[in-house]
C-alpha positions in Angstrom: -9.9 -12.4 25.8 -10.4 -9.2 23.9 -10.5 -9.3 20.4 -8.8 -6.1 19.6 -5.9 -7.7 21.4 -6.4 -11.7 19.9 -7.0 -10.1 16.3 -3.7 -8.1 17.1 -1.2 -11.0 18.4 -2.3 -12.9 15.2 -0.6 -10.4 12.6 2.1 -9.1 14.9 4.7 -11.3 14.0 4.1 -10.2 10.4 3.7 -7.1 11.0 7.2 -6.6 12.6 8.5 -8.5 9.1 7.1 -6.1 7.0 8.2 -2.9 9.0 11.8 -4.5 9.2 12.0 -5.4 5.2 10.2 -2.3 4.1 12.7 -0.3 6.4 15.9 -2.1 5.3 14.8 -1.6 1.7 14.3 1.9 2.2 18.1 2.2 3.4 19.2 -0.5 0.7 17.9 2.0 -2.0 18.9 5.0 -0.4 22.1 3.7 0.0 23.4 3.7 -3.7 22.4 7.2 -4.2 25.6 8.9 -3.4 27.0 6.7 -6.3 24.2 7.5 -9.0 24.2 11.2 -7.7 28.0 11.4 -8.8 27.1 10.3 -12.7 23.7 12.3 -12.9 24.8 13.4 -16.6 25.6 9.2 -17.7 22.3 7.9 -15.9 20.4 11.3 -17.7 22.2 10.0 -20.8 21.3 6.0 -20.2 17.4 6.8 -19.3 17.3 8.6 -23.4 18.1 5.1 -24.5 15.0 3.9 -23.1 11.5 3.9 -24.6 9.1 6.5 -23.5 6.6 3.8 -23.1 9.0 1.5 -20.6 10.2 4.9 -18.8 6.0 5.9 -17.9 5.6 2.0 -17.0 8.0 1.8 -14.3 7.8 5.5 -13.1 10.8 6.6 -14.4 9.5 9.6 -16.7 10.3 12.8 -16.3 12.5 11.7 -13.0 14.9 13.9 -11.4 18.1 12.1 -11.1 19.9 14.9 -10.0 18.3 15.1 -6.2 18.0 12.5 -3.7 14.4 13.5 -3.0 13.7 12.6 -7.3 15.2 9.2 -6.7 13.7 8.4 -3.8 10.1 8.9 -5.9 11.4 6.1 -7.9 12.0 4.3 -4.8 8.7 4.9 -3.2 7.2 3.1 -6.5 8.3 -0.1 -4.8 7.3 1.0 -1.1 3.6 1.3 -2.8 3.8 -2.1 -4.2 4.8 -3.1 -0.6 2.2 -1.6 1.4 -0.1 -2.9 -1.0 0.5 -6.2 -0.6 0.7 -5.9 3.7 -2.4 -4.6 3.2 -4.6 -6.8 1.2 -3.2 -9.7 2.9 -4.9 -8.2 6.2 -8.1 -7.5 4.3 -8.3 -11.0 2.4 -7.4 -12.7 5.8 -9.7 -10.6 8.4 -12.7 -13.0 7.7 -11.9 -15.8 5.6 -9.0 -17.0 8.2 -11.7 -18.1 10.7 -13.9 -20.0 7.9 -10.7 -21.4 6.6 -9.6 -22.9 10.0 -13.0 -23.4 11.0 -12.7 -21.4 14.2 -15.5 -19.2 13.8 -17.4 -20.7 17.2 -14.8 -18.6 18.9 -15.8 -15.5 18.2 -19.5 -15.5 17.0 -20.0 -17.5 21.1 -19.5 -14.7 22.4 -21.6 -12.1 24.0 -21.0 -9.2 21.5 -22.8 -8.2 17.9 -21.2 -8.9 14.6 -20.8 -4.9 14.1 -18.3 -5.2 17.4 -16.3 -8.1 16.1 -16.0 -6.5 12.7 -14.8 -3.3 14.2 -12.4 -5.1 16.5 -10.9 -7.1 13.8 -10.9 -3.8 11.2 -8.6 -1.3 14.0 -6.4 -4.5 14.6 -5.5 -4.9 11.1 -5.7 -0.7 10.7 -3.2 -0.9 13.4 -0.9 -3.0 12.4 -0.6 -0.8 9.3 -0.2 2.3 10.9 3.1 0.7 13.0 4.4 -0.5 9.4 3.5 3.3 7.6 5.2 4.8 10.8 8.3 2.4 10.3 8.3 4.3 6.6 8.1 7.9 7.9 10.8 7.1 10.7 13.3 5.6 7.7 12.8 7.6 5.1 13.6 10.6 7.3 16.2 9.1 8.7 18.2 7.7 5.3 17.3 10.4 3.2 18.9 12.8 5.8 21.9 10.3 6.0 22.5 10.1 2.1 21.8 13.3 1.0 25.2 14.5 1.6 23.8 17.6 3.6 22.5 19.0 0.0 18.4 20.3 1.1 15.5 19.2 -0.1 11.9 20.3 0.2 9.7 18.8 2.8 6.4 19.7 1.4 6.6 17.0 -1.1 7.8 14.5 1.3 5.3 15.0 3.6 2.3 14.6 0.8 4.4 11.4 -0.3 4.2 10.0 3.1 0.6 11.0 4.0 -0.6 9.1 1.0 0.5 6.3 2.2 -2.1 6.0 4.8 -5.3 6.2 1.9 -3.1 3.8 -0.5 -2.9 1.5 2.6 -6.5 1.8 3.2 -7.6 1.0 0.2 -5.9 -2.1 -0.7 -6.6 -3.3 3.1 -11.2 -2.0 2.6 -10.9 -3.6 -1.1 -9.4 -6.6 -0.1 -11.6 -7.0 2.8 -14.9 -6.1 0.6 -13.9 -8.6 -2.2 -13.2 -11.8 0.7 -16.7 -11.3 1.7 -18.7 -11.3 -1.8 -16.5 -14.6 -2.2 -17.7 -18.1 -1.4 -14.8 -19.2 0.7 -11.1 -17.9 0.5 -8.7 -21.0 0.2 -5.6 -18.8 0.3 -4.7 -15.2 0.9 -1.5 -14.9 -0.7 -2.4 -15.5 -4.7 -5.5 -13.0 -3.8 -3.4 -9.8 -2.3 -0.3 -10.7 -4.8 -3.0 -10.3 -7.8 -4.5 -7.4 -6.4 -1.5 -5.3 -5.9 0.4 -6.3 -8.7 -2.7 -6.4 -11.0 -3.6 -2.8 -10.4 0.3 -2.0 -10.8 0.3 -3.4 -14.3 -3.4 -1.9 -14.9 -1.6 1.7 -14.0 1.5 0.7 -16.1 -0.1 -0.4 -19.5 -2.6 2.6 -19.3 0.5 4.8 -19.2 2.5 2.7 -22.2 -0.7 2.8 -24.2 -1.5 6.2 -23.3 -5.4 5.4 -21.9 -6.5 7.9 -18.8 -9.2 5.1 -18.5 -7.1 2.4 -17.4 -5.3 4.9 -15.2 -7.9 6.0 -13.3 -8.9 2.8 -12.1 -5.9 1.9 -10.4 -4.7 3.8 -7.1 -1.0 3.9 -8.1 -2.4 6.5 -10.3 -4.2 8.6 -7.6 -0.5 9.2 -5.7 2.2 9.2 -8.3 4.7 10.3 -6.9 6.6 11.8 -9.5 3.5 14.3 -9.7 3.2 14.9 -6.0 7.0 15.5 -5.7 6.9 18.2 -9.3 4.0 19.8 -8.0 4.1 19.3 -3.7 0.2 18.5 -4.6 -2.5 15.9 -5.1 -4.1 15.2 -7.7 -7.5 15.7 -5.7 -9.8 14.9 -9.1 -8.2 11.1 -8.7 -7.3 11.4 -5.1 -10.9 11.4 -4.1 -11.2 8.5 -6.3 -9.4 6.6 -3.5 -11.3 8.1 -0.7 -14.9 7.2 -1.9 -13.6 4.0 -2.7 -12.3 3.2 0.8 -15.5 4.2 2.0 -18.1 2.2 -0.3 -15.7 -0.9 0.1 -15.9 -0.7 4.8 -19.3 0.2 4.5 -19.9 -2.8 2.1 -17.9 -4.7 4.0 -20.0 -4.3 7.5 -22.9 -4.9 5.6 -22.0 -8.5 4.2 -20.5 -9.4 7.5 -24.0 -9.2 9.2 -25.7 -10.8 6.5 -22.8 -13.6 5.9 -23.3 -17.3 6.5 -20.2 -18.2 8.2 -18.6 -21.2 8.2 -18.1 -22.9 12.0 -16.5 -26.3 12.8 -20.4 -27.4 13.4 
C-alpha cells in the first residue's frame, strides 16, 4: 500500500471532525453578531469595566465591536487555539504512534529509505491540515457574508488573517513533530498537543498582562495577532519570520532524528 495514502486514512476520520467543529464554531460565533452589533455603545461601555490587563490577555484590546470583521478577530483567537491543537496532535502522533503500537515492522520492511517514509507521512499530516484550513476560508467567507447584514468590510485583512493560518498550522504541526522525536517514547498525544497549544496561549497572554515583549515573542499567537493584522492589513514581518525560521529548523531537525532514531518494532 502506499504510505501517502495509509498515513492519510489514519487521520481522515479526524480530520473531517475538526473541519466540521471548527466550521460550526465559526457560524456559532458569527451568529450572535447581529445581536451584539445592535448594542455596540453597551458592549463598548461593559469592555471599560474590564482590566486592561484581562482585555490584552484574551485579545480583546483595542477591539472593534462596531464591525463584524473586528469581532470576528476576536473569534479567530479561538480558531488559532483550534488549529493548534489539530496540528500538534498530527506532529506528536506522526512517529511515536508506530512505537506506541509497536507497528513499526510495517513500514521500516519495506523497500524505501527513511527520508521517503518521513516525507510521506509529513504531506499526509500537511494534507489533512490544508482540508481543515480550507474548511476555515470556505466558512468564514461564507458566515461573515451571511451576518454582516450587507454592511462591507475590507478583504485585505481577511485575506492576511486567513493566510496565516497556514504558518501557525505549520508550526505547531514541525514543533510538535521535532519535540516527539528528541523524546524517549510518547505514551499519549493528547496531554502533549493540549500543553503545547494552550501553554504557548497563556505564554502570549501573561507577556501581554505583565507587559514583557520577551515572553511575547516566544509564542506564535504573537507573530499573527489578529487584532494587529486586521488595524494595520499587515504582518508583523520582524515576528512573523520568527515562525518561518522556526518551522524550518524544527522539519529539518526532525528528518535528521528520524534517520538517526532507534525505533521501537514489535521484535
Amino acid at each position: 500500500m502506499n504510505i501517502f495514502v495509509h498515513e492519510f486514512k489514519m487521520i481522515f476520520r479526524s480530520v473531517i471532525i475538526w473541519s466540521l467543529s471548527i466550521g460550526l464554531a465559526i457560524f456559532f460565533f458569527l451568529s450572535i453578531y447581529p445581536s451584539i452589533g445592535a448594542d455596540v455603545d453597551l458592549i463598548n461601555e461593559m469592555m471599560q469595566s474590564f482590566p486592561e490587563e484581562f482585555l490584552i490577555a484574551f485579545g480583546m484590546a483595542d477591539m472593534d465591536w462596531s464591525s463584524i470583521l473586528g469581532f470576528y478577530g476576536f473569534v479567530f483567537a479561538f480558531i488559532q487555539i483550534c488549529l493548534a491543537i489539530q496540528a500538534s496532535n498530527y506532529g506528536f502522533s506522526l512517529v511515536s504512534v508506530e512505537e506506541r503500537d509497536l507497528t513499526a515492522d510495517f513500514l521500516l520492511a519495506k523497500p524505501v529509505s527513511r527520508l521517503k517514509i518521513m516525507s510521506n507521512k509529513l504531506f499526509a499530516a500537511v494534507t489533512g491540515l490544508t482540508i481543515t484550513n480550507a474548511v476555515v476560508w470556505i466558512s468564514s467567507f461564507v458566515f461573515l457574508r451571511v451576518f454582516s447584514d450587507g454592511v462591507p468590510y475590507e478583504t485585505k485583512p481577511l485575506l492576511l488573517l486567513m493566510l496565516s493560518n497556514g504558518v501557525l498550522q505549520l508550526l505547531f504541526f514541525s514543533v510538535g513533530m521535532a519535540i516527539s522525536l528528541l523524546m524517549k517514547r510518547v505514551r499519549s498525544v493528547t496531554p502533549l498537543s493540549m500543553g503545547l497549544a494552550f501553554g504557548l496561549y497563556l505564554l502570549n497572554a501573561f507577556g501581554g498582562m505583565i507587559g514583557e515583549d520577551t515572553l511575547e515573542i516566544l509564542s506564535p499567537y504573537n507573530h499573527f495577532e489578529p487584532n494587529f493584522i486586521l488595524k494595520h492589513a499587515a504582518y508583523d514581518l520582524p515576528v512573523a519570520w520568527i515562525s518561518v525560521a522556526a518551522i524550518v529548523i524544527a522539519i529539518a531537525g526532525s528528518y535528521v532524528l528520524y534517520a538517526r532514531r532507534n525505533i521501537r518494532s514489535a521484535v
